[in-house]
C-alpha positions as CSV (number, residue, x, y, z in Angstrom):
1,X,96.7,132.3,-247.9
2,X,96.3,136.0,-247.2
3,X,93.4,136.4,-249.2
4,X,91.8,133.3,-248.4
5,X,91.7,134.9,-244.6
6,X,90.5,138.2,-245.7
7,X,87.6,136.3,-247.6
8,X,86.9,134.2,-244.5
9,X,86.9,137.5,-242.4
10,X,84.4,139.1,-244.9
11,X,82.1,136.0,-245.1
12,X,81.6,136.2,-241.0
13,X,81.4,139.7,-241.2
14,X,78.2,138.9,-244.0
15,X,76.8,136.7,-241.3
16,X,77.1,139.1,-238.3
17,X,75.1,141.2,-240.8
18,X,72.3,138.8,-241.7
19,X,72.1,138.1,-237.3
20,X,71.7,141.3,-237.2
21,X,68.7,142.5,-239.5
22,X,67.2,139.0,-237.8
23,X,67.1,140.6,-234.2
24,X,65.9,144.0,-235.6
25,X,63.3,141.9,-237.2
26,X,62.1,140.8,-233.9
27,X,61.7,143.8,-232.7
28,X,58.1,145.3,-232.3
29,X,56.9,147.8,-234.6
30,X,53.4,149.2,-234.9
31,X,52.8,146.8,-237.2
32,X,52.1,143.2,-237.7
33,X,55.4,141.4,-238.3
34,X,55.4,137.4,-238.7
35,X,59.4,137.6,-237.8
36,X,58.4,139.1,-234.4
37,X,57.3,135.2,-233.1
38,X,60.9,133.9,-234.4
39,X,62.4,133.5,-230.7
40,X,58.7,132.5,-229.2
41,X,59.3,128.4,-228.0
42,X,56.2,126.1,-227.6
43,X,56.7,123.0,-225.1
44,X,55.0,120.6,-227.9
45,X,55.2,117.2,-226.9
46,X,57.6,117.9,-224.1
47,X,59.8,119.2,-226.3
48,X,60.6,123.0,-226.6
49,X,59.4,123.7,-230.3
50,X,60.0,127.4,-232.5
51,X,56.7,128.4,-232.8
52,X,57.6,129.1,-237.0
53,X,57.1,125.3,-236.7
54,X,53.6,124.7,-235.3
55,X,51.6,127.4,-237.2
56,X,51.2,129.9,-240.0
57,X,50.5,133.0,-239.8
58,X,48.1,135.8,-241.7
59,X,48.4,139.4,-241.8
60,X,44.6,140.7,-242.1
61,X,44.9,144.0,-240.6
62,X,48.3,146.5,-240.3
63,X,47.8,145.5,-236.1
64,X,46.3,142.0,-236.2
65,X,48.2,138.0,-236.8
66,X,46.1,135.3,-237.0
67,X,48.4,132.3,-236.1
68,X,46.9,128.8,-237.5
69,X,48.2,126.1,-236.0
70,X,48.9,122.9,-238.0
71,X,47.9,120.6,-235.1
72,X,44.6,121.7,-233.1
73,X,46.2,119.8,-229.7
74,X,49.0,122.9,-229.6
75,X,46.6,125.5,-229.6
76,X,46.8,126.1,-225.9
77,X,50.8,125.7,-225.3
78,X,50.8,128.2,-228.2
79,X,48.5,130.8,-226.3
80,X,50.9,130.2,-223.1
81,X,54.1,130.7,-225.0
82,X,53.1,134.0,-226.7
83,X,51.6,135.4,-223.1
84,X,54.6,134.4,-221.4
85,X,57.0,136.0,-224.1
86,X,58.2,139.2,-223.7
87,X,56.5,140.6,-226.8
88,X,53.3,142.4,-224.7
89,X,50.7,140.8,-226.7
90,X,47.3,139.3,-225.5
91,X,46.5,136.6,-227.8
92,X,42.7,135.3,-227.9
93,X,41.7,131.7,-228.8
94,X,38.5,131.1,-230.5
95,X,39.1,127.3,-230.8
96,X,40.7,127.0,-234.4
97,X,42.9,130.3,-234.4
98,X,44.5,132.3,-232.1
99,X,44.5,136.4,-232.7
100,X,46.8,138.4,-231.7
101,X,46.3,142.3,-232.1
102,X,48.8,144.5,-231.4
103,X,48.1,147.2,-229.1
104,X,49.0,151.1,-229.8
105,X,52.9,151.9,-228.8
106,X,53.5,154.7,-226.5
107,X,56.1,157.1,-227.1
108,X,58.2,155.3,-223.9
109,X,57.4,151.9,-225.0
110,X,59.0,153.1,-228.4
111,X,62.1,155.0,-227.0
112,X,62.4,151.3,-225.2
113,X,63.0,149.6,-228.3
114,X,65.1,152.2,-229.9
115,X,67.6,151.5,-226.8
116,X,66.7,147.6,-227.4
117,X,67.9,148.2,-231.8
118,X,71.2,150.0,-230.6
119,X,72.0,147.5,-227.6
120,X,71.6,144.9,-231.1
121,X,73.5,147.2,-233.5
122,X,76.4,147.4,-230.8
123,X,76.9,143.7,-230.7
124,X,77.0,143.3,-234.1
125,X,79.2,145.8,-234.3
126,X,81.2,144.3,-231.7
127,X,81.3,140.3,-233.7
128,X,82.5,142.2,-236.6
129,X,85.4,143.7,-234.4
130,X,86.0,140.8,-232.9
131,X,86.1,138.5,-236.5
132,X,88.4,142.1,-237.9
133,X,91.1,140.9,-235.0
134,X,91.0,136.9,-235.2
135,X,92.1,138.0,-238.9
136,X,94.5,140.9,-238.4
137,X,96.2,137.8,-235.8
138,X,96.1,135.2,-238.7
139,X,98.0,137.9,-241.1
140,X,100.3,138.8,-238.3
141,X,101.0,134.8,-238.5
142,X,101.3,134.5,-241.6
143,X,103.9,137.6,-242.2
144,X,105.6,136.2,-238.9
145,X,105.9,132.5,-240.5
146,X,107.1,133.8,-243.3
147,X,104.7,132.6,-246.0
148,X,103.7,136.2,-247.2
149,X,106.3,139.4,-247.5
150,X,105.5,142.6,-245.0
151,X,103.9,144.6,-247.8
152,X,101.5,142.0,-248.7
153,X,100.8,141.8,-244.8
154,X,100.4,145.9,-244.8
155,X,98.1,145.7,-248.5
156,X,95.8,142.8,-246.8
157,X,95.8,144.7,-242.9
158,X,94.2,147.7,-245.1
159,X,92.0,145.8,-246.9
160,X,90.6,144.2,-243.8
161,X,90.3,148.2,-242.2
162,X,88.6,148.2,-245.5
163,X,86.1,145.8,-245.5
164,X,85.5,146.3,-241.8
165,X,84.6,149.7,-242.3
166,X,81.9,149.0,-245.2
167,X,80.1,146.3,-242.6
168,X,80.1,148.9,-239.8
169,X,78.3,151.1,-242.2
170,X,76.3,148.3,-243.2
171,X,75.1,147.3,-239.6
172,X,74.5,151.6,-238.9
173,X,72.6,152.1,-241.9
174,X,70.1,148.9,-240.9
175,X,69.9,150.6,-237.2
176,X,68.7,154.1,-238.7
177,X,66.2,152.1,-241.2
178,X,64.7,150.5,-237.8
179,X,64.9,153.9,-235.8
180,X,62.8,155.6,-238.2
181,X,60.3,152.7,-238.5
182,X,60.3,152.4,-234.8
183,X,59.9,156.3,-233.9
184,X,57.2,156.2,-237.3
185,X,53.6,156.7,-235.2
């Protein structure tokens, strides 16, 4: 029972993790990212559509995306979707293709999205916290109910410190790899 929590705890810790390196992906860099357009919508149809879904994109340049779209008809919703996104970008349609080229950060636009990595980092941090004491309660329980002895509640409470730890690390390690790309000119 005990370890089957602290396993359950370290899986959603995992996947706090994996959420987090997937917002940092979508954060701007000074170079041409596909994961960027992950959280760009398209009304397709009448139906709000991830954009991954309509088109694929190419890399041709460190700056440039060239997003194909797999249906012609979408090729204007797309252009509105990525000009009304918050990425900054100023796609251009030439009728088959749309091309995106990323303009030059500025040092403040950069020092934005350092503030924008930690303001990710600290949630994550905070979903691990917050699956360490759902399972720090559930030992509690289970020592309360009497289906585990105090000192295998005491082993398993430093295991979880443990393991909590290690993911904290994790998730501040992934923040300094994104600070260093992002403050990279």
């Amino acid at each position: 029972m005990i370890d089957d929590t602290l396993l359950e705890a370290e899986e959603k810790m995992d996947k706090a993790i994996e959420v987090a390196k997937e917002d940092f992906a979508t954060i701007r860099t000074g170079r041409a990212n596909p994961a960027m357009f992950t959280k760009v919508t398209v009304e397709y149809y009448g139906a709000p559509t991830p954009l991954q879904q309509l088109a694929s994109f190419t890399t041709p340049e460190a700056r440039t995306i060239l997003i194909t779209p797999f249906d012609q008809g979408s090729l204007g919703g797309i252009e509105r979707a990525l000009r009304d996104s918050d990425l900054g970008v100023n796609p251009s349609n030439d009728g088959k293709i749309i091309r995106v080229v990323l303009p030059q950060l500025t040092e403040e636009r950069r020092r934005d999205y350092v503030k924008l990595a930690r303001h990710k980092a600290e949630d994550a941090r905070v979903s691990i916290r917050n699956v360490r004491r759902r399972a720090k309660e559930e030992l509690d329980r289970i020592v309360r109910d009497g289906e585990a002895g105090e000192d295998e509640g005491a082993r398993a409470e430093k295991e979880l410190e443990a393991v909590t730890k290690r993911h904290v690390e994790m998730v501040d390690q992934v923040l300094a790899a994104k600070e260093s790309e992002l403050l990279e000119v």
